[in-house]
N, C-alpha and C positions, 0 to 999 in steps of 0.2 A: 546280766553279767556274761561275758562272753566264755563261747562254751568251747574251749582250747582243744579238748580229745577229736572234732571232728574234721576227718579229715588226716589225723595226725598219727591215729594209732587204730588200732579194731576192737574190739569191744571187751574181748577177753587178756584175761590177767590183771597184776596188784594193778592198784592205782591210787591214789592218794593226792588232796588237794587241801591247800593252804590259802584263804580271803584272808588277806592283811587289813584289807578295810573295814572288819565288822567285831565287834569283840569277841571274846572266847576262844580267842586261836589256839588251839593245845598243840602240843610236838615240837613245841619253840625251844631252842637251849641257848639262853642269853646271859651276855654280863657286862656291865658297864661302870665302874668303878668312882664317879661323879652323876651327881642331877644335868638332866639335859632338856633342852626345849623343840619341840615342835610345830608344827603350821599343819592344820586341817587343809581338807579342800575347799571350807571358803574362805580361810586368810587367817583363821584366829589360830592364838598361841595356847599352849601347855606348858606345863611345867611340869615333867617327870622324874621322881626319885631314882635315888643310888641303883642299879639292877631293873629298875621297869623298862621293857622295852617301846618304843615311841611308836605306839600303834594309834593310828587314827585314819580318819575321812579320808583321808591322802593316801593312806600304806603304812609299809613298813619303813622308815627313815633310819637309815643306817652310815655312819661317820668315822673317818677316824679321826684322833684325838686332835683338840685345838688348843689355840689361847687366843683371849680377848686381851690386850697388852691395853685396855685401859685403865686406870687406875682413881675412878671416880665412880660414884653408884650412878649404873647408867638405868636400871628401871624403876625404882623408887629415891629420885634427889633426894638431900633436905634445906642442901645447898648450894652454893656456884664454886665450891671450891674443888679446883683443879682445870675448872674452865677460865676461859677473859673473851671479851670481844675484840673485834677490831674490823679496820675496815671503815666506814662513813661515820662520820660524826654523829649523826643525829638516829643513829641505830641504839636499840635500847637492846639488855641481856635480861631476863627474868628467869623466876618461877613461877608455873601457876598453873590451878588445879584444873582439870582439861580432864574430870573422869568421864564424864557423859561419851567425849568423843572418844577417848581410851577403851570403852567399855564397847561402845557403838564399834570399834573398828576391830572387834574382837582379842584385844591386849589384856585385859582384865584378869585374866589369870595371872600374865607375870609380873605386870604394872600395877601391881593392887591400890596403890597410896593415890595413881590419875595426875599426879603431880607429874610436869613434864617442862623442857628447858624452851622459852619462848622467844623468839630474834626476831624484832620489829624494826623493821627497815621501810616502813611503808613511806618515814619522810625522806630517806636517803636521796642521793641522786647518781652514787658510785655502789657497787657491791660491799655487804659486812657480813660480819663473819663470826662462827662461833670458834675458838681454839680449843686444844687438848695438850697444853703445853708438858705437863705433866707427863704425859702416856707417849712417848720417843720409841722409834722402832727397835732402834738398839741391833741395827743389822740392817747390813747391805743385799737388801732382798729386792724383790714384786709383793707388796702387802695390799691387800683387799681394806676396804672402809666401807660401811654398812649404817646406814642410820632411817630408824622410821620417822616419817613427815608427816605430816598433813598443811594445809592452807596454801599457801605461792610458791613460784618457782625458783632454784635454787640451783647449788653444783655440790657434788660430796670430790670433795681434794683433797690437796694437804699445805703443809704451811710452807713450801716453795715457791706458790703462789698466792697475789694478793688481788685478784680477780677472781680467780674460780674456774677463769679456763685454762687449766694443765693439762700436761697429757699423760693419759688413764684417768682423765676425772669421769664423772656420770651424772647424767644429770637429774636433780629430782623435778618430778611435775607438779601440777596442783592440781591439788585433790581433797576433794570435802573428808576422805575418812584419811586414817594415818595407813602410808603404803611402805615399805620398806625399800630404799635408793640405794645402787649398790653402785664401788667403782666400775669402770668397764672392765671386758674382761681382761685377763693378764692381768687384771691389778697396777697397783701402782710404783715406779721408781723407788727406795728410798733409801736413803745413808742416816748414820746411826742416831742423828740428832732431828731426824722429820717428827714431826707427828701432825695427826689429823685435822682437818679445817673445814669446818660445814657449810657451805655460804648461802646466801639471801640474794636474791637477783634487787637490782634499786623500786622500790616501792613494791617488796613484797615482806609478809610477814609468814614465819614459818613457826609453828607448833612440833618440837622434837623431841624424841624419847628412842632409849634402845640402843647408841651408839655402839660401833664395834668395830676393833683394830686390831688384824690379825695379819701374822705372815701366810705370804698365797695370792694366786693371782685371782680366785672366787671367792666368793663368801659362805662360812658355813652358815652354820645354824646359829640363833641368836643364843648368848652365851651370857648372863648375867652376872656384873659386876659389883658389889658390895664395900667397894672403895680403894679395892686393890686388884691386880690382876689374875684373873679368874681362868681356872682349865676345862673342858670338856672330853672325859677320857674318850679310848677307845673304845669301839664296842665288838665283841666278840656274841656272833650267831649262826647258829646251825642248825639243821631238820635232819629227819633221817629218811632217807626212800623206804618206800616196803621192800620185801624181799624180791627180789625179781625184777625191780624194776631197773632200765636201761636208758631212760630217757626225762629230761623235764623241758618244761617250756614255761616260760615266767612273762607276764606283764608288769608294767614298770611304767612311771612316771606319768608326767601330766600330758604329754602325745598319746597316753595306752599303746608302748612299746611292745614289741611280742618280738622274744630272743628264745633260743632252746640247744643243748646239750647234752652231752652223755652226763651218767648217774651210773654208781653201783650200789645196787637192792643191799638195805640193812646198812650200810656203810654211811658216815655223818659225811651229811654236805655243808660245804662253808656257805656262807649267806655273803663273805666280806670279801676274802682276798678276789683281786682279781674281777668282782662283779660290776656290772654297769648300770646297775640301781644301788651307786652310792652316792648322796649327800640330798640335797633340796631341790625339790623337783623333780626326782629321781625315784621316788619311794615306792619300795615295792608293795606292788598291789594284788596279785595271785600268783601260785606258784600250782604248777600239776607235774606229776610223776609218774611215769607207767614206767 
């Protein structure tokens, strides 16, 4: 772990240090008003109750509030309703149980059922497509589209186009485990009657689960839907410096960023407004205080 005090400060007075990476972090003052989901450092998911903070392999992951505006159960189906296909004729839309690879690509926590939406396109000879005719942006915004894949390649759009290639789409690759494809960034265009369209490149077959349709030009964190649309509150967090102290320096994110600013000793610091370890990818990972 890298040792932040050298160099930075001399050896004498408070000091105080914060691993987000490791469990048992005491001095945390958090609150989050809904379950939320997180990604370790090697790709698996969590699933954290009302008030736990989302401490893991990664850091500390910190958000403010979302919505997933889909309006179908996106990590355990039971059925297609809310979805349609379209696109090539001889593309087929399923369900089917896919725990192994669910399990295998570290999902298992929030996908527990392994059941996942299947688009075989392997006869096509055009692109097809999954829809979300149901879940419309309902606003004239830049909206992010988020969906985990695995098998062929593919495009995440929306239903303004009947190819796949729009602009803001992203595209997904192929990939033996299930990887998370996200629009590019800025998100996507949309007026109030878009919604989502996941495509299939012609004679690929893709394995999905996890969909997610938010206003915003990123994507947050995955946000679990139960067949209507789901929020991910805010999270409010702070530490307190020891006394005396004038100074912090924090590492962050998946680079091991190193940022640092003034502190006043005894006084709570925010973890949120204003910081540069907030959302995915970003998670704070040590914080120090002299």
């Amino acid at each position: 772990m890298l040792g932040l005090s050298n160099g930075l400060w001399g050896h004498l007075g408070p000091r105080r240090i914060w691993d987000f990476t490791r469990p048992g972090v005491t001095g945390l003052t958090f609150s989050r008003a809904s379950t939320a989901i997180a990604r370790d450092a090697g790709g698996g998911l969590s699933l954290f109750a009302n008030g736990q903070p989302r401490l893991t392999t990664a850091g500390l992951l910190l958000e403010p509030a979302a919505l997933n505006k889909l309006v179908i159960r996106n990590a355990e189906p039971l059925d297609l309703t809310g979805v349609s296909k379209g696109g090539d004729a001889a593309a087929t839309l399923s369900l089917v149980n896919d725990a192994a690879a669910v399990t295998g690509s570290g999902l298992g926590g929030v996908c527990g059922s392994g059941v996942v939406f299947r688009l075989d396109n392997s006869a096509g000879s055009t692109a097809a497509y999954i829809n979300f005719p149901t879940s419309v942006a309902g606003a004239t915004s830049a909206h992010s589209i988020s969906i985990y894949s695995r098998g062929g390649t593919g495009v995440v759009g929306t239903s303004v186009s009947t190819t796949g290639l729009s602009s803001g789409a992203g595209l997904i690759p192929a990939s033996i485990l299930y990887r998370r494809a996200t629009t590019a960034s800025g998100g996507m265009p949309m007026v109030a009657g878009r919604y989502p369209r996941i495509f299939a490149d012609p004679g690929q077959t893709l394995w999905l689960i996890l969909p997610q349709f938010e206003a915003g030009g990123a994507a947050t964190s995955t946000i679990r839907t139960e067949g209507a649309q789901a929020a991910r509150s805010a999270e409010l967090a702070s530490v307190t410096p020891p006394p005396g102290a004038s100074r912090y320096t924090a590492v962050y994110g998946s680079g091991r960023t190193v940022v640092s600013g003034p502190v006043t000793g005894g006084t709570a610091f925010d973890l949120v407004a204003g910081r540069p370890w907030i959302g995915p990818g970003n998670e704070l990972q040590r914080l120090e205080m002299r």
